[in-house]
N, C-alpha and C positions, 0 to 999 in steps of 0.2 A: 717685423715680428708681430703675432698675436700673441695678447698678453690677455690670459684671466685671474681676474682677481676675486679673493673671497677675504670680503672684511664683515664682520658681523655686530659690532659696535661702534660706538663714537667715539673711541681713542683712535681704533682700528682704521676709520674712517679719514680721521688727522693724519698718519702715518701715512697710509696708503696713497693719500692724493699728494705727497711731499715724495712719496717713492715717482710716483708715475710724472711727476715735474720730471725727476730727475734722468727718466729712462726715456723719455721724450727729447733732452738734449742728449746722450747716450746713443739714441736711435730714432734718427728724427720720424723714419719708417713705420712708428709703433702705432700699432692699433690698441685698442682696449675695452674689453666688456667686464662688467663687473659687478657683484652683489654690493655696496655699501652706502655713502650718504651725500648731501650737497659737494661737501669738499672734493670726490674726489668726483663728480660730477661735471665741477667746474674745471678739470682738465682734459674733460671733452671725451669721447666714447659712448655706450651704451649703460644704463644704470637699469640691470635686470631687477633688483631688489632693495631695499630702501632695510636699512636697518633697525628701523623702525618696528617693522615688523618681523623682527626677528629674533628681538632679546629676550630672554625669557630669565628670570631671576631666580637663585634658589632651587632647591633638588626638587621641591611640592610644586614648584611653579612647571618646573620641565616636566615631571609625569599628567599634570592636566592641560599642557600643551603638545603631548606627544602624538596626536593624531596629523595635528599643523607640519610639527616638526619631519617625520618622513614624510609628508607629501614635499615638505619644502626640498628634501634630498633629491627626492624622486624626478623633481620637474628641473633639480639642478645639474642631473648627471645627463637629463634631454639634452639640455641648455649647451651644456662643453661640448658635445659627442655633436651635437650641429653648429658650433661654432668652428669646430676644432683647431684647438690653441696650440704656438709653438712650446709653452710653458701654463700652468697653472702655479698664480703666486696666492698663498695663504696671509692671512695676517689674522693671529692668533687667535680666537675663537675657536678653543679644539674640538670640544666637544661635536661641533658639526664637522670641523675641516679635515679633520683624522679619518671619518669616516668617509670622507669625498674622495680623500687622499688615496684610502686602501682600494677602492674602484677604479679611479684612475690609473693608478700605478700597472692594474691588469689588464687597462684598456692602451698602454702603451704610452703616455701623459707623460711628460716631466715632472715633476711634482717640487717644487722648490716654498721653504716655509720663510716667511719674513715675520719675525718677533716669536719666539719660542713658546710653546704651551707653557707654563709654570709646572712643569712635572716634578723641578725639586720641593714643590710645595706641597703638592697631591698626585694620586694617580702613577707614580713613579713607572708604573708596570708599562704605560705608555709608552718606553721606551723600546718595546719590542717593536710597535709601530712603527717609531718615527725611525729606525734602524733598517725596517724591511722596508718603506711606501716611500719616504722622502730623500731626495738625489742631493737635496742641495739646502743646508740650514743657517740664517743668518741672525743672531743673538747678537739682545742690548744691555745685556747688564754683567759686568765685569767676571762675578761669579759664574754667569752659565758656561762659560769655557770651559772651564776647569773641571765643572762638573760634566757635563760631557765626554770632554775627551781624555780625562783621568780618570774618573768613576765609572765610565759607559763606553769607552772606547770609542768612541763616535766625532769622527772630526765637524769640527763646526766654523763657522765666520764670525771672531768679534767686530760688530763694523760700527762701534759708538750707538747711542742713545738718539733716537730722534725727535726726542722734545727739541733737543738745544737746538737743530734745524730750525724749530719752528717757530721756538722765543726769540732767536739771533737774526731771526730775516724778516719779524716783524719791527714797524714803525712805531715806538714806546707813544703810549697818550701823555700829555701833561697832566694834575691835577686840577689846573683852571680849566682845561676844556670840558676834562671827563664831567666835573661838579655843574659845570653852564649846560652842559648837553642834557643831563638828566636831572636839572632842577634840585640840586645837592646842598645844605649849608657847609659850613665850615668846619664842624667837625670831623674827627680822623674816622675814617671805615675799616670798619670789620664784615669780612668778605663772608658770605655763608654758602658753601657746595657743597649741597645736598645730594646727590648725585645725576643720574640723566633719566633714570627709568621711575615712571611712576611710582610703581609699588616700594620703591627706593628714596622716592622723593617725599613721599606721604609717612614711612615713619622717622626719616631722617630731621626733616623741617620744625615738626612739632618740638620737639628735643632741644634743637640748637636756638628756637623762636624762646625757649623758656626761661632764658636768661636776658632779653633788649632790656628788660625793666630793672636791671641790678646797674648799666652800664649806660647809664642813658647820657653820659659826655663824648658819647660815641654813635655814631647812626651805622645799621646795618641791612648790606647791601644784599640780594639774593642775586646767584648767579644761575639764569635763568639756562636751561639747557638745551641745546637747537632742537632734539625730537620731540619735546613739548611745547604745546601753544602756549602763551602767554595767559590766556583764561585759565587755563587750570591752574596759575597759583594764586588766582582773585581769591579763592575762601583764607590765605594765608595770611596775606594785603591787606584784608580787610579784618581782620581779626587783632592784628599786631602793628605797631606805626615803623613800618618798615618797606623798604622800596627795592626793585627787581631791575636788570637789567639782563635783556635778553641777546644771546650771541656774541656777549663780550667780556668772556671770562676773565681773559687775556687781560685786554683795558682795568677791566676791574683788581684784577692783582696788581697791575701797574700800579695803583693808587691806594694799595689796600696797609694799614698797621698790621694786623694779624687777620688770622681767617680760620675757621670751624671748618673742617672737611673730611666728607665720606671719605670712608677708603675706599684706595682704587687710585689710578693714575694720576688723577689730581694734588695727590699728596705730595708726587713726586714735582709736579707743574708749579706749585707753592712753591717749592721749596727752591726750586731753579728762578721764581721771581725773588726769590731774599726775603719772605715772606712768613713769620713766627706761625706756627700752624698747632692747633689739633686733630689730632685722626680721632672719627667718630666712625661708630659701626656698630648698627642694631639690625639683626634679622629675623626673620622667623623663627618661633622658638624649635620649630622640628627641624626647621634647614641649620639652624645653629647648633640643634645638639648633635646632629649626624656630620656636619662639618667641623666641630670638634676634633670629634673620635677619626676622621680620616686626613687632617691635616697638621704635618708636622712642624710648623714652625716659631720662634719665639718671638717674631714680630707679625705685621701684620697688613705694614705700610712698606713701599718701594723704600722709602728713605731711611727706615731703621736697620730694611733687610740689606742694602748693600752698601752700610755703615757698619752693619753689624754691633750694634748698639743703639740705647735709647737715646735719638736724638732730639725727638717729638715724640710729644707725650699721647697714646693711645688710650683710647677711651671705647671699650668694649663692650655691648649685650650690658648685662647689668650696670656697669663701668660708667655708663652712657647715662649720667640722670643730671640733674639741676644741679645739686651740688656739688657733682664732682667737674663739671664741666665750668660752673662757675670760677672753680679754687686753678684749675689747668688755664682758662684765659684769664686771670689776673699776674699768673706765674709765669707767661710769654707779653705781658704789656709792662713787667717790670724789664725798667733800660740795662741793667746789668746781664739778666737770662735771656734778652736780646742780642746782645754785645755774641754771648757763649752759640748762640743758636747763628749769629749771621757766619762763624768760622766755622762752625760744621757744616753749612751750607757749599760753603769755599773748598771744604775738602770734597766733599759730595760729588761737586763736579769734576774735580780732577780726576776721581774713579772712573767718570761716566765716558772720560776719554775722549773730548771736544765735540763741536757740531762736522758733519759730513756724513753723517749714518745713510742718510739718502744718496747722497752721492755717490758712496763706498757702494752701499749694496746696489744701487743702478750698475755702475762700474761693473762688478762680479757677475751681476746676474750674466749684461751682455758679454763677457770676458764665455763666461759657461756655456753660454747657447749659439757661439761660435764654434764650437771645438767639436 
């Protein structure tokens, strides 16, 4: 089978090279072309687009990239129509893949979506889409079910979470190696994920760097993101007595006491290492006050929303200062609100319904394009 795939971030990019592992034993016969990053690179096929160049932050960020963004449609609807694939698989990034979706579907395309747009968060209306354009939808978080196919009529596939794939198959670091490898003392680390895109990276970092001087019994660690170079966070390095490790998130929560992190999928990634977390989240003040008013939710982080309460503590837009963020990491390095935060973690994943999300949705997909 030809398989294309359209992943447009670096969670997107994780998922999708743990998919294409698993459709590869599934279908030893699989070919693959695909928009996304190294990961899914290293499973061998064609990498049309680098994700890299493709994320665009923020509602201000997307209309002064709108000229990039339809050409990038344009050269991608070439792209399928001369490759022509048994299936086109999505990996969540809607705002472009809806739109690939609804061309496809009337060029005759299968159209199958792996990780669901967050439409119960925003956009709800999406749902007319994904009812008319996509044949086949596979959702990782307990709640989308339901919300689908009780609220929307829309049958869907719960096929697990695929973090736990990715932490479960990986080789745990020790903390003697990780500390000899990158020249570490003995103090405990505090992890800081900022996030992966520049403009994300640049007001996140400032924020989280404003507190090493309160906590200095502790060294903190920056987890450096694959689509940026290591140079760009020398002005940060150099500013603050703090050290970076680059392409080893993973490693790094391995070894970490508590960790400061953007929201966004990382929250969830903490949280499946056993790892006390704050969610931080500062945006643009237009993109913030217009994603206000069109987003309904009372969390904000994966781990609160499919807790459905506060289990880590969120730190929002103004929320988000020195001293609120001070009083939140002294209140996750006390051993008791530890104790409290490691059983929520334990129930966390029971929701999430074990590792095999890759291998379920491989499994289904070829199960579909069989028949």
């Amino acid at each position: 089978m030809k398989y294309y795939i359209l992943a447009g971030e670096a969670s997107g990019d994780l998922h999708a090279s743990n998919l294409m592992k698993a459709l590869k034993k599934e279908d030893p016969e699989a070919e693959f072309r695909f928009w996304g990053g190294d990961l899914m690179q290293q499973q061998g096929g064609t990498l049309v687009k680098h994700y890299r160049d493709l994320a665009f932050m923020g509602f201000l960020e997307v209309l002064l990239n709108i000229r990039t963004i339809f050409k990038n449609l344009t050269f991608c609807k070439k792209d399928i129509q001369a490759y022509n694939p048994n299936v086109i698989i999505y990996v969540d990034y809607p705002g472009f893949n809806l739109r690939i979706a609804k061309w496809a579907r009337l060029q005759g395309f299968k159209n199958y979506y792996y990780i669901s747009p967050q439409i119960w968060a925003w956009k709800e209306g999406r749902i007319k889409d994904i009812k008319r354009d996509i044949d086949e939808l596979f959702v990782i978080l307990p709640f989308e079910k339901e919300f689908y196919e009780k609220k929307h009529q829309f049958p869907v596939h719960f096929v697990g979470h695929p973090l736990l794939d990715a932490i479960y198959d990986r080789e745990p670091v020790s903390p003697e190696t990780f500390r000899e490898k990158h020249n570490l003392d003995e103090r405990p680390i505090i992890a800081l994920l900022p996030g992966s895109r520049k403009q994300e990276i640049q007001k996140m970092l400032e924020g989280m760097l404003s507190i090493t001087g309160d906590f200095k019994e502790y060294q903190f660690i920056i987890a450096g993101a694959p689509s940026q170079d290591a140079e760009f966070y020398e002005p940060f390095l150099k500013k603050n007595r703090v050290h970076i490790v680059m392409n080893e998130t993973y490693n790094l929560l391995d070894v970490s006491s508590a960790a400061l992190v953007t929201s966004g999928t990382a929250t969830l990634e903490t949280a499946l290492f056993k790892v006390p977390e704050v969610v931080c989240y500062k945006g643009g003040r237009i993109s913030y006050e217009i994603a206000k008013r069109v987003i309904n939710l009372d969390y904000i982080s994966l781990v609160n929303l499919i807790m459905d309460k506060e289990v880590v503590k969120e730190l929002i837009q103004t929320d988000f200062n020195t001293k609120s963020l001070k009083a939140a990491l002294n209140n996750i390095l006390d051993e008791e609100n530890r104790k409290q935060v490691f059983h929520e973690y334990f129930e966390l994943e029971k929701k999430l319904g074990g590792p095999g999300a890759s291998r379920n949705t491989a499994q289904l997909i070829c199960e579909k394009l069989k028949k």
